[in-house]
Kinemage of the C-alpha trace (Angstrom):
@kinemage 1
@onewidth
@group {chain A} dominant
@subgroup {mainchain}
@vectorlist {calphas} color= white
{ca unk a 1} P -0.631 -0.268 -18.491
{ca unk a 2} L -3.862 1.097 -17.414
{ca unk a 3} L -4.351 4.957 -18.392
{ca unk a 4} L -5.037 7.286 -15.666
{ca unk a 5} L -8.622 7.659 -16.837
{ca unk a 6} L -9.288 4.049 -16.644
{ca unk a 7} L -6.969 3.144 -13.416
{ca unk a 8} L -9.569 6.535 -11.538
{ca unk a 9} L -12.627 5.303 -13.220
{ca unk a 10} L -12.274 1.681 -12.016
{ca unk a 11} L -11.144 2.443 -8.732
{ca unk a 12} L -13.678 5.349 -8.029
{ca unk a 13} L -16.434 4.607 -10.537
{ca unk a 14} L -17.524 7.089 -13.310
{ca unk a 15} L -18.420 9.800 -10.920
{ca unk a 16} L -14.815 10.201 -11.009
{ca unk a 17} L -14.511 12.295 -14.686
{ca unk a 18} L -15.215 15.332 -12.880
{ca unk a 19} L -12.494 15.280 -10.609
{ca unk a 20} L -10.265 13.883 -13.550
{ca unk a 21} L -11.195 17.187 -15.688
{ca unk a 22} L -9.606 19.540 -12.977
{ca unk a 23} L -6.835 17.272 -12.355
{ca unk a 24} L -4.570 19.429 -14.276
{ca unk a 25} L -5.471 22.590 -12.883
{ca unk a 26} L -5.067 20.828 -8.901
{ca unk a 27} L -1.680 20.537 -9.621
{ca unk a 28} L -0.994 23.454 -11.260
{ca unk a 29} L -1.932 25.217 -8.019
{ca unk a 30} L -0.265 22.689 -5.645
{ca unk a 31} L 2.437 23.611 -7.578
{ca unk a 32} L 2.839 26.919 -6.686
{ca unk a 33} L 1.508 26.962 -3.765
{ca unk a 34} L 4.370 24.277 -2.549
{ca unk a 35} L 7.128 25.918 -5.127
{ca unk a 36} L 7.234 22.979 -7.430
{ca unk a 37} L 8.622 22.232 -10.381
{ca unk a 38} L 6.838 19.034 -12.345
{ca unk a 39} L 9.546 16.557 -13.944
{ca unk a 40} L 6.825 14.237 -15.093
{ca unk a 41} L 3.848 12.012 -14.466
{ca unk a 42} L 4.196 8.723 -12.303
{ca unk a 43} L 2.581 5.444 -13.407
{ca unk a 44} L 0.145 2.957 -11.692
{ca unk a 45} L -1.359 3.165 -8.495
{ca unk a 46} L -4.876 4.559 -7.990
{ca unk a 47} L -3.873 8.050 -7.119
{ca unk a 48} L -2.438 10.571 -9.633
{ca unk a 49} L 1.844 11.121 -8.680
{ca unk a 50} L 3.591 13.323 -10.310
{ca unk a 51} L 7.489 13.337 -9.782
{ca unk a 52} L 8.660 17.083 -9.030
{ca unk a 53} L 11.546 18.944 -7.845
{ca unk a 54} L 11.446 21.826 -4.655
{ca unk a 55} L 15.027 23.798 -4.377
{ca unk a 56} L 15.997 21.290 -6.422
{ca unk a 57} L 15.686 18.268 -4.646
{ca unk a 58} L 13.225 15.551 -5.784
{ca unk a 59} L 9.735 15.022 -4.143
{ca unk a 60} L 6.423 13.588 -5.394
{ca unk a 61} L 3.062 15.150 -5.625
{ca unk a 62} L 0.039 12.771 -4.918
{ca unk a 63} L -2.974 13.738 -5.428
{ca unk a 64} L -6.220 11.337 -4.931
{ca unk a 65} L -10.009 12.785 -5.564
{ca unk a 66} L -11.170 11.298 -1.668
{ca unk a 67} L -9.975 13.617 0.716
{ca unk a 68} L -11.019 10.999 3.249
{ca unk a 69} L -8.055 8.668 1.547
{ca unk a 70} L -5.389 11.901 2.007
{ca unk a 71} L -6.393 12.526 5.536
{ca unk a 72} L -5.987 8.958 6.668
{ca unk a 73} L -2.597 8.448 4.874
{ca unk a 74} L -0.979 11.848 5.992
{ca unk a 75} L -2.164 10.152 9.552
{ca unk a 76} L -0.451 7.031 9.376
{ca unk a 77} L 2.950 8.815 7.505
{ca unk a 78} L 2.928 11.140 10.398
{ca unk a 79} L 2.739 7.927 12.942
{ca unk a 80} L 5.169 6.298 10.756
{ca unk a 81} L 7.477 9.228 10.923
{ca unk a 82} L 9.988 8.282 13.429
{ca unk a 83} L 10.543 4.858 11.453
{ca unk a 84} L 13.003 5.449 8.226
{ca unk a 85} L 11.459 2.603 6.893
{ca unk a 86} L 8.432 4.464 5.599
{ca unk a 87} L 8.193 7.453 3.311
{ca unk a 88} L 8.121 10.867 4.828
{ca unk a 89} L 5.160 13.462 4.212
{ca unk a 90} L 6.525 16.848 3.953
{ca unk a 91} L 3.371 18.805 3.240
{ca unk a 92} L -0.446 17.995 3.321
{ca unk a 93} L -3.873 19.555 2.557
{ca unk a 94} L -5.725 16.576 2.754
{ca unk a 95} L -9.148 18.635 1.738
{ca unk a 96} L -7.440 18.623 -1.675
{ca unk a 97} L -6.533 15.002 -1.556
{ca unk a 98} L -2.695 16.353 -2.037
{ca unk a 99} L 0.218 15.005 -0.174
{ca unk a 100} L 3.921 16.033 -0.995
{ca unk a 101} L 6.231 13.466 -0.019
{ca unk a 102} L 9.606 13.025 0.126
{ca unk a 103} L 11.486 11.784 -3.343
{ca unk a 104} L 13.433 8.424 -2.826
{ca unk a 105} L 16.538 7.944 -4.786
{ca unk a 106} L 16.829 5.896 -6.897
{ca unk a 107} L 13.516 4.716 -6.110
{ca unk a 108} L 13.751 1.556 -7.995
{ca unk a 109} L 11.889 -1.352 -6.595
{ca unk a 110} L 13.640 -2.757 -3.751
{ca unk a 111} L 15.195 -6.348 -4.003
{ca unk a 112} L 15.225 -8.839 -1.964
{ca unk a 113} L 17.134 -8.906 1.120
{ca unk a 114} L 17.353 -9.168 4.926
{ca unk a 115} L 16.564 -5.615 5.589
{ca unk a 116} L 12.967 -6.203 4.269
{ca unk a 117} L 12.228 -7.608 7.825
{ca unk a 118} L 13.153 -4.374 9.098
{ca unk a 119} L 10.197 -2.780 7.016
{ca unk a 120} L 7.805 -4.912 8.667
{ca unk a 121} L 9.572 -4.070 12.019
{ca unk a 122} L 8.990 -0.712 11.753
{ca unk a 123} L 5.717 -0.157 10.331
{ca unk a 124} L 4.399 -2.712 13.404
{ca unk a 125} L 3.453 -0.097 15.565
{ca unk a 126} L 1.191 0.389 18.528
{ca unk a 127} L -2.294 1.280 16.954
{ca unk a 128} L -2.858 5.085 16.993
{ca unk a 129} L -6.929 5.830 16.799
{ca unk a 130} L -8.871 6.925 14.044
{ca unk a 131} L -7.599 3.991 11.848
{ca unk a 132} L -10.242 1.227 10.404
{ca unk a 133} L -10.172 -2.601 11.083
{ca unk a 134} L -8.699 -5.303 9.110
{ca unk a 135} L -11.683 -6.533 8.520
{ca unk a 136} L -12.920 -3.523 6.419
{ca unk a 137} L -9.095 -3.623 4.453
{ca unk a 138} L -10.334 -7.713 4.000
{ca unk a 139} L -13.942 -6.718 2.468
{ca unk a 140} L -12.487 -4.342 0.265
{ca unk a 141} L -9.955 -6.408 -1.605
{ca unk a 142} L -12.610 -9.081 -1.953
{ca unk a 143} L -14.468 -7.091 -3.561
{ca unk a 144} L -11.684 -6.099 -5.899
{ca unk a 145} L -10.809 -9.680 -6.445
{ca unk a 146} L -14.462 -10.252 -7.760
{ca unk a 147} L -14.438 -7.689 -9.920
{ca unk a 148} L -11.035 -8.626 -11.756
{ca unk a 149} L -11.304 -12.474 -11.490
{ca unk a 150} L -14.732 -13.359 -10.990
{ca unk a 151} L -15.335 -16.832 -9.202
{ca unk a 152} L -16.293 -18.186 -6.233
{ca unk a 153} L -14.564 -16.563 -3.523
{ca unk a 154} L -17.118 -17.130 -0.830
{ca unk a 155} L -15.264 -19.251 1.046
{ca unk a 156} L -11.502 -17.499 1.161
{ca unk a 157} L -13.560 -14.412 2.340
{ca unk a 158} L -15.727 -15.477 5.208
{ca unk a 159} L -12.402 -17.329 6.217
{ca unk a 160} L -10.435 -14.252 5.998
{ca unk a 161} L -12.899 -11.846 8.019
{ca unk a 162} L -12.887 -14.588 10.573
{ca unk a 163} L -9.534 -14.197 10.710
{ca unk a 164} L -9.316 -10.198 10.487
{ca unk a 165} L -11.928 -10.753 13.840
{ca unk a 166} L -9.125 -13.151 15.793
{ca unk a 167} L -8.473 -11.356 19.095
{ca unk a 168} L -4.848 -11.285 18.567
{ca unk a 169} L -2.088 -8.525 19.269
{ca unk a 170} L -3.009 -5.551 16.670
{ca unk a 171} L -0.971 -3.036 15.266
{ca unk a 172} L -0.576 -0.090 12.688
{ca unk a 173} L -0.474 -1.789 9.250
{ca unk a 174} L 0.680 -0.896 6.010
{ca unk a 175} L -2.255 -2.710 4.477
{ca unk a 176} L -0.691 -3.002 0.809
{ca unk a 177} L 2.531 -4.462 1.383
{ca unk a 178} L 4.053 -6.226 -1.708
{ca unk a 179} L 7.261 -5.080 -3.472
{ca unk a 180} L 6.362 -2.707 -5.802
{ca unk a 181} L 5.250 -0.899 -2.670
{ca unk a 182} L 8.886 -0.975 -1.154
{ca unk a 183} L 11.490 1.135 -2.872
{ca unk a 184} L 15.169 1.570 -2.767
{ca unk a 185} L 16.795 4.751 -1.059
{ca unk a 186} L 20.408 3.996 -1.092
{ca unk a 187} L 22.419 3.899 1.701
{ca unk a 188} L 18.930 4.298 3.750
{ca unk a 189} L 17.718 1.038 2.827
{ca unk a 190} L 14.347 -0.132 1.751
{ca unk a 191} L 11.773 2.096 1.941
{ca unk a 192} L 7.632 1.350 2.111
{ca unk a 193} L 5.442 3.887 -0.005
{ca unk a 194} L 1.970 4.232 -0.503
{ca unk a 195} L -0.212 2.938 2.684
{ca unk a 196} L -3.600 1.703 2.610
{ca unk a 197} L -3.317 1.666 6.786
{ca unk a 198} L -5.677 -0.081 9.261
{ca unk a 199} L -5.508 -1.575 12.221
{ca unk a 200} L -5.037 -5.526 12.787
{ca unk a 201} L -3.354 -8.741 13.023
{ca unk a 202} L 0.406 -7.819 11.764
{ca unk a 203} L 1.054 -11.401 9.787
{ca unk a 204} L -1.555 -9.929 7.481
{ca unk a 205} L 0.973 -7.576 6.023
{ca unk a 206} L 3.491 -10.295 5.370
{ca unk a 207} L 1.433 -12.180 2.536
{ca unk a 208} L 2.679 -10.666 -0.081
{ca unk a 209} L 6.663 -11.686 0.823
{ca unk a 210} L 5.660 -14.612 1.391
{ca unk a 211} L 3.993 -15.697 -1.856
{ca unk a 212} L 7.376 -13.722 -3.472
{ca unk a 213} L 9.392 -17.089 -2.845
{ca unk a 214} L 8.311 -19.661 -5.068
{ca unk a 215} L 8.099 -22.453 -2.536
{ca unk a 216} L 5.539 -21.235 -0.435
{ca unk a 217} L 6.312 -23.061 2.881
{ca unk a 218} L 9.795 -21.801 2.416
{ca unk a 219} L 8.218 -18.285 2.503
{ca unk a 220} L 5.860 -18.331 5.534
{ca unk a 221} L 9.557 -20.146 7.097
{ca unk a 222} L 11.351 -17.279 6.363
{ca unk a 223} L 8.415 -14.598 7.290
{ca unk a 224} L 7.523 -16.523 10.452
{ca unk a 225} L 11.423 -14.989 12.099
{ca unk a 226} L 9.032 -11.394 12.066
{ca unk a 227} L 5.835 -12.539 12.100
{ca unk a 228} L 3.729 -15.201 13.972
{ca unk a 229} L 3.847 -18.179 11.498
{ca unk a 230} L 0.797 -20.119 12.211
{ca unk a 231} L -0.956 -16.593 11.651
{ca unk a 232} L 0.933 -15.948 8.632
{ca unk a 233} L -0.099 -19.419 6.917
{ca unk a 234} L -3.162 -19.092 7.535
{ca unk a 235} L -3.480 -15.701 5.753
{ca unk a 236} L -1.905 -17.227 3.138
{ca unk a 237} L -4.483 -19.458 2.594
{ca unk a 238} L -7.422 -17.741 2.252
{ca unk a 239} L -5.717 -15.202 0.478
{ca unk a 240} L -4.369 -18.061 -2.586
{ca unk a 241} L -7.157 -16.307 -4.881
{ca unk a 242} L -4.851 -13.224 -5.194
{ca unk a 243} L -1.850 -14.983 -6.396
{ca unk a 244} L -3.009 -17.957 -8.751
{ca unk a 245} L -0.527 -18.033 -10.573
{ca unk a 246} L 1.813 -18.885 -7.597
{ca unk a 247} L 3.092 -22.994 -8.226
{ca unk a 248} L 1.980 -23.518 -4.788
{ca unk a 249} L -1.797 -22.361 -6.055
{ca unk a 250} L -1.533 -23.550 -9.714
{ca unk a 251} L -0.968 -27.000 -8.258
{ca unk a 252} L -3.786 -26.896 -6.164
{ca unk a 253} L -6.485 -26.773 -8.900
């Protein structure tokens, strides 16, 4: 796995080693200023989490060096917050890029099951403002999927804004839906974590679960009970790139 340096550094660019050299010191005073005690680092992801305790309960300290990236976040988990399906935030300075959020326990990846719908359910929301398109979520992960498999995705991306530009029923989205996004918390259920939120067409979101059964049309079956399915297929398609080696996409080379 990816060090912290490198996962920063190829999400943010160099410019990024500052920000990386104070990283300690950040949480340090997060620390006391929120009465923490740090357990130990968390992995992946391209913000720095650090697993803590606060009157001994656990919580997680997430700090990113965008303060633009905090602010919009602590947003949608504050829209979210009614929903039990989505991590709670219970402290912010998004100037500093930190967020304290609720600990889930155990926090393992969630499995599969029929209260995932009931993640997409509740994250489906009316649309607050402030939020950006689909369309900007779309160029974005293009842009990563260049960089990390380059190709020609031309194509799969001109089809996919054209899709994120459908005038169809928008909501809230999560944005980065996929199962190591969705952890278990017990008797609570599955639980979604770290947002990427804009605003859009809400089959977009279930892409990811669908691709996770490995007969595709069986997926976008299944999805299509929360989701419109026509949408959801669609999405599927242009997004194949992202999953090749999925036996529905491996067969189709």
């Amino acid at each position: 796995m990816a060090s912290l340096d490198e996962r920063m550094v190829r999400r943010f660019g160099p410019g990024v080693r500052s920000w990386l050299a104070g990283v300690d010191a950040l949480v340090a005073g997060l620390c006391r200023d929120w009465g923490l005690e740090v357990v130990r680092p968390l992995s992946g992801g391209t913000s720095h989490t650090v697993l803590c305790t606060r009157g001994g309960e656990p919580v997680v300290l997430k700090v990113t060096p965008e303060p633009a990236i905090a602010a919009q976040e602590h947003a949608a988990l504050r829209a979210w917050e009614p929903s039990p399906r989505m991590v709670r935030v219970l402290a912010a300075e998004p100037a500093r890029g930190a967020l304290l959020l609720e600990g889930l326990v155990p926090g393992t990846p969630a499995e599969d099951g029929p209260q995932l719908a009931e993640v997409l359910r509740g994250l489906h929301i009316p649309p607050p403002e402030g939020f950006p398109p689909l369309s900007e979520r779309v160029d974005f992960v293009f842009g990563v999927l260049r960089e990390r498999h380059p190709g020609d995705h031309d194509a799969a991306h001109a089809k996919a804004a054209a899709l994120a530009r459908d005038r169809v029923p928008v909501t809230l989205l999560h944005g980065d839906l996929h199962f190591g996004n969705v952890l278990d918390a017990g008797d609570r259920g599955p639980v979604a974590i770290d947002p990427r939120p804009c605003v859009g067409d809400p089959a977009s979101d279930a892409v990811d679960f669908a691709y996770a059964c490995p007969d595709l049309r069986e997926g976008i079956e299944r999805w299509s009970a929360v989701v419109d399915g026509d949408r959801l297929a669609a999405w599927c398609e242009v997004f194949a790139g992202f999953f090749p080696d999925h036996p529905s996409v491996a067969a189709g080379r």
